[in-house]
C-alpha positions in Angstrom: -2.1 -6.2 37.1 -5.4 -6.8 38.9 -7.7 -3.9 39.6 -8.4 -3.7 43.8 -9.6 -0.2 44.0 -13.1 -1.4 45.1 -11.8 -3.8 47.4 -10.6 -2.0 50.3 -14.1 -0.3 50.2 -16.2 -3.0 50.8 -13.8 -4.5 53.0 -14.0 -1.7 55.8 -18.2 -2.7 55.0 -18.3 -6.1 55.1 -15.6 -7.8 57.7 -16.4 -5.2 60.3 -20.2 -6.1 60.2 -19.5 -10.0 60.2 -20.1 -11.8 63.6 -17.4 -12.9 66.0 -18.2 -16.1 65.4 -17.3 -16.0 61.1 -14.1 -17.4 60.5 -11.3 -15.5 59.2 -11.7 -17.6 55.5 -15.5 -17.4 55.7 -15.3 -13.9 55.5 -12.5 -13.2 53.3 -15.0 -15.8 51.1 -18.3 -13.8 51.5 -16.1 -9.9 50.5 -14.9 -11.8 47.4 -18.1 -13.6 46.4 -19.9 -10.3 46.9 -17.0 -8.6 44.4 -17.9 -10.9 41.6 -21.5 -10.9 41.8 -21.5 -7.3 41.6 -18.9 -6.9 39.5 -16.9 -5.2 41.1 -14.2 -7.4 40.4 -15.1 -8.4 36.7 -14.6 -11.2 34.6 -11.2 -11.8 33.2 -9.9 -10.0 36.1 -6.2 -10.9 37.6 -6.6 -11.8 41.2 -3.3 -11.9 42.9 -3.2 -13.0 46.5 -0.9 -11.6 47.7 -2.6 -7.8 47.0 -5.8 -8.8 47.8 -4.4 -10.0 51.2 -3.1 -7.0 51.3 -6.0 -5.3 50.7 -8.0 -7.5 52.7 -6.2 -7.0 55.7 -5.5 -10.8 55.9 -3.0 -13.2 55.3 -3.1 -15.3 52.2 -3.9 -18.2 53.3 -8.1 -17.5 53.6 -7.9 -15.9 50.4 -6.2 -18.7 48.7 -8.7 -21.3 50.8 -11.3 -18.6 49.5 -10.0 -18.5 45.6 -10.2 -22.4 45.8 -13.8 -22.3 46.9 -15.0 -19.8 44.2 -13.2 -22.2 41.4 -15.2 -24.9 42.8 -18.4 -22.6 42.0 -17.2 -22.0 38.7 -16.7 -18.0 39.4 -12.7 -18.1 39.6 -10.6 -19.4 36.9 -7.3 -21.1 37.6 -4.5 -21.0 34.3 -1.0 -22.2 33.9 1.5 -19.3 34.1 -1.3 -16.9 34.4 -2.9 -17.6 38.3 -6.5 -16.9 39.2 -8.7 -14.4 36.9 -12.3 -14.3 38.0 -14.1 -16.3 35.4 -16.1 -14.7 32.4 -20.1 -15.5 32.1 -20.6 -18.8 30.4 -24.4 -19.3 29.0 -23.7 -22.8 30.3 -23.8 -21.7 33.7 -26.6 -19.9 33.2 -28.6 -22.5 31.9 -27.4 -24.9 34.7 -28.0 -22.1 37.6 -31.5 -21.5 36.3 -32.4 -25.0 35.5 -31.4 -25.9 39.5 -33.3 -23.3 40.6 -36.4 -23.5 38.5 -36.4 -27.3 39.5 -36.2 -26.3 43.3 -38.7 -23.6 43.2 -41.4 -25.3 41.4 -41.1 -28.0 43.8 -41.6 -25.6 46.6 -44.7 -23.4 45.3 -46.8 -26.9 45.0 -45.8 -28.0 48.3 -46.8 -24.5 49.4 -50.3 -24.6 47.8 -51.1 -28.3 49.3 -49.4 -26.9 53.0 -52.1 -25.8 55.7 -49.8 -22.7 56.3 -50.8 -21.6 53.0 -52.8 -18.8 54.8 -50.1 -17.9 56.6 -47.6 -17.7 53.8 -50.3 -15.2 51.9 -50.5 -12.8 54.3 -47.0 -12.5 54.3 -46.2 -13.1 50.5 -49.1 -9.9 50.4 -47.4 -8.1 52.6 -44.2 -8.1 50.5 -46.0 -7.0 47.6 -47.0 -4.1 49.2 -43.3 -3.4 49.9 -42.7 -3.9 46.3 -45.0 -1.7 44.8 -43.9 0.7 47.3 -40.3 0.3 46.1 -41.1 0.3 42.8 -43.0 3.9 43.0 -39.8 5.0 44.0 -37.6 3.6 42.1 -35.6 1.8 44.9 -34.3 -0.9 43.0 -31.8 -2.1 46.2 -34.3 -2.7 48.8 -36.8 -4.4 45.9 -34.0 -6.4 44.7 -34.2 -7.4 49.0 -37.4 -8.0 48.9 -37.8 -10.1 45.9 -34.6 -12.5 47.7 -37.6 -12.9 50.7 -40.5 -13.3 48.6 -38.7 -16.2 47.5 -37.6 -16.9 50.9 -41.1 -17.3 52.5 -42.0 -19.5 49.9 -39.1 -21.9 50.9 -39.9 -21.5 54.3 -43.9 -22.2 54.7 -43.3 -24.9 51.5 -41.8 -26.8 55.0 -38.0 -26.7 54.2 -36.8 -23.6 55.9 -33.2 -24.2 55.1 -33.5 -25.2 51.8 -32.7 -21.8 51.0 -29.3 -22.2 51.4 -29.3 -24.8 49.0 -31.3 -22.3 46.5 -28.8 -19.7 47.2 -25.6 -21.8 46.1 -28.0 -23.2 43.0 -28.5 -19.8 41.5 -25.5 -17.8 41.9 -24.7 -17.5 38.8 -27.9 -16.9 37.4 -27.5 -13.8 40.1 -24.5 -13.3 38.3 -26.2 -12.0 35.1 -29.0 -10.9 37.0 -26.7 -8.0 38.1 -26.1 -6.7 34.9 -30.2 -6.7 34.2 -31.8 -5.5 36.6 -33.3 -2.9 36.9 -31.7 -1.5 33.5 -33.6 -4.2 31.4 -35.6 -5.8 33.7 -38.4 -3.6 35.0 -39.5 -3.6 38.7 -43.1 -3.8 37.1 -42.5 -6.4 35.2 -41.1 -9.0 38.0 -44.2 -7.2 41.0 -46.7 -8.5 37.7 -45.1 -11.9 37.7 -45.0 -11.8 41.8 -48.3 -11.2 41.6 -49.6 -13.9 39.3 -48.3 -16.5 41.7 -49.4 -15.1 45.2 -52.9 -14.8 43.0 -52.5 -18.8 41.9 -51.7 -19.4 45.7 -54.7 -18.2 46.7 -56.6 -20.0 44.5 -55.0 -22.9 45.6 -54.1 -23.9 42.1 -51.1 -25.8 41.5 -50.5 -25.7 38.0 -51.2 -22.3 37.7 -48.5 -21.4 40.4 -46.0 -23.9 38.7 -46.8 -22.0 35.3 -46.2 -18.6 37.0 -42.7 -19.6 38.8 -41.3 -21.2 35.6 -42.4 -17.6 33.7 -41.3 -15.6 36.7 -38.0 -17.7 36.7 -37.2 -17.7 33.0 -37.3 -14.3 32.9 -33.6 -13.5 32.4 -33.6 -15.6 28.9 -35.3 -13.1 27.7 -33.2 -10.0 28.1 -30.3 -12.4 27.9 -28.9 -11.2 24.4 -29.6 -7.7 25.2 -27.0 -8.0 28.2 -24.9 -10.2 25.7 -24.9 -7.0 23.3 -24.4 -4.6 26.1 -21.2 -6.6 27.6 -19.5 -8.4 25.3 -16.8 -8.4 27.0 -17.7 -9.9 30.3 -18.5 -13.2 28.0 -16.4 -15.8 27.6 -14.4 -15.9 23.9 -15.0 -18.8 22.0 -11.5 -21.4 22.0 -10.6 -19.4 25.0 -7.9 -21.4 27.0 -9.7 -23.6 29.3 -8.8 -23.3 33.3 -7.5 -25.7 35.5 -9.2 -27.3 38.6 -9.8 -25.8 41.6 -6.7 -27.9 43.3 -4.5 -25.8 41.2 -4.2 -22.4 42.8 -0.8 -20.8 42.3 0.1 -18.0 44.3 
């Protein structure tokens, strides 16, 4: 039996705070997305649509349009006899996620250091650090997980592709994924300000390599409290010869 205790929770948070405009399915997408990636619905998981419709306070059509969306992204797991389960962590989407993201990013922090907004895009990268170290100090780890998303953010924006970010956002998700379960318990607040720190300082300078060096550190962080997460959850891991899913185009009900 799937666990939906959590559900009805965030569901009185999210769909009442989502514009007029959202679609029914768009929503019901962005509640469930948020679930996984925060575990609150966790890997290996039964999701059976007709509770969460329930739950949801939908019909089960945009959950199963919802369902087949998240299979696409490789975060819901479709198996004969068995329905939908949300999908364990694979290292190989990991490694995909942050290979996507590294490649994007890297891109962006050279076109930011040859842009002539590169002023512009200091004093606002500074002013996030401030809000970081501020965070940091007191141990608000929400609003400097926030705050990190935007550092990030401006960088995309001044580099000159604005909505790129979107495109970063879809590329990393699951590298978000196990993100969750490291930070800030293993991955310290001071460690990724020191990191944010090294690039805004290579920005400055207006040296290129040196910001491409710091982005590819900054952004291969979580390899390196990767086994300590893998020891900590075992369980959220995928076993090995574990029965593989079917496509996305195979939702049952």
């Amino acid at each position: 039996m799937a666990r939906l205790l959590g559900t009805r929770t965030i569901t009185e948070v999210r769909l009442g705070e989502t514009g007029p405009g959202v679609s029914v399915a768009a929503r019901t997408f962005e509640v469930l997305l948020d679930q996984i990636l925060t575990f609150r619905l966790k890997p290996h998981e039964v999701i059976s649509e007709k509770a969460m419709s329930e739950a949801l306070g939908v019909s089960r059509t945009p959950v199963r349009e919802a369902l087949a969306r998240l299979a696409g992204l490789g975060l819901i797991d479709i198996y004969p006899q068995r329905g939908s389960m949300v999908a364990p962590l694979r290292i190989a989407d990991l490694e995909k996620s942050q290979f996507l993201r590294e490649a994007l990013e890297v891109g962006l922090i050279k076109r930011a250091v040859e842009s002539p907004r590169r002023a512009d895009l200091l004093a606002v990268l500074k002013g996030e650090l401030a809000v970081q170290e501020t965070f940091a100090s007191i141990a608000d780890d929400r609003r400097f997980f926030k705050s990190d998303e935007l550092f990030h953010q401006h960088i995309a924006s001044h580099a000159g592709f604005p909505g790129i970010w979107a495109d970063i956002s879809a590329a990393k998700l699951h590298m978000d994924r196990f993100r969750f379960l490291s930070f800030p318990r293993l991955d310290s607040m001071s460690v990724v300000l020191g990191q944010h720190r090294r690039i805004v300082d290579a920005l400055e300078q207006a040296d290129a390599f040196a910001a491409e060096e710091a982005m590819r550190t900054h952004l291969r962080r979580i390899f390196e409290v990767l086994e300590i997460v893998q020891e900590r959850y075992p369980y959220y891991f995928e076993a090995n010869g574990s029965v593989s899913p079917l496509s996305a185009g195979s939702i049952q009900a």
